[in-house]
N, C-alpha and C positions, 0 to 999 in steps of 0.2 A: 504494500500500500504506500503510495508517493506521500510525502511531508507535507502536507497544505502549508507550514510557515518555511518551507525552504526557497529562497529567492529564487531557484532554476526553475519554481513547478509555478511560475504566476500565472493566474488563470484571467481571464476578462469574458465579459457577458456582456453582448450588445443589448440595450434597453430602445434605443431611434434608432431608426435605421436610415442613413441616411447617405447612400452611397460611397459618394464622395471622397466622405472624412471620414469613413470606418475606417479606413490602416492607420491617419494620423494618429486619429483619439487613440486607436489600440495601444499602436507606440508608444505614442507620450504617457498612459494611465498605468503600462506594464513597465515603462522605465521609471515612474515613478514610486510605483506600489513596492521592486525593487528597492530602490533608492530609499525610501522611508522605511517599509515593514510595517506597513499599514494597508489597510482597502483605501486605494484609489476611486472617486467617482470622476470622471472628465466630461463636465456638462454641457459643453462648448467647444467646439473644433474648428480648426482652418481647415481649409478645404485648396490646397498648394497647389492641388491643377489648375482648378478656377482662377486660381494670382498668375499663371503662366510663369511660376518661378522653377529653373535649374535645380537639378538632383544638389548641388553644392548649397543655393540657397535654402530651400527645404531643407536641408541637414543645418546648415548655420541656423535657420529659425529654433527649428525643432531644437537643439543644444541650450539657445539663451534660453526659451523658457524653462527647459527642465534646470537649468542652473539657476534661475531665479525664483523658482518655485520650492526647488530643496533648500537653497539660502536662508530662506522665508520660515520653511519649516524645520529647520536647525535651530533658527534663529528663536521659533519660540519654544522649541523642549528644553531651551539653556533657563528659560524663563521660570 
């Protein structure tokens, strides 16, 4: 039986379905849920084809927000 709190086994459940931005949301809620050790909910998605942005920019976006959003949540379990 796999670890439900092992970082390798993060699972994600779509709730909207909403073409576009399922792979984003996935990514950004399973780097995060890693990243924390917490259930990630991501209520809100870019949609990077719709922007006509480069594999490079999609990855430069995708990167600040997870670094500003773990910042954020470091920043208050110091608290």
């Amino acid at each position: 039986m796999p670890d439900r709190t092992s970082s390798k086994q993060t699972i994600s459940t779509i709730i909207y379905t909403a073409p576009s931005s399922i792979e984003y949301t996935t990514r950004v809620a399973k780097i995060l849920a890693r990243r924390t050790g917490k259930p990630i909910y991501v209520g809100c998605s870019i949609d990077p084809n719709g922007l006509g942005l480069t594999v490079e920019e999609e990855m430069e976006g995708l990167s600040k927000i997870v670094n500003i959003i773990t910042e954020k949540f470091a920043s208050q379990q110091e608290k």
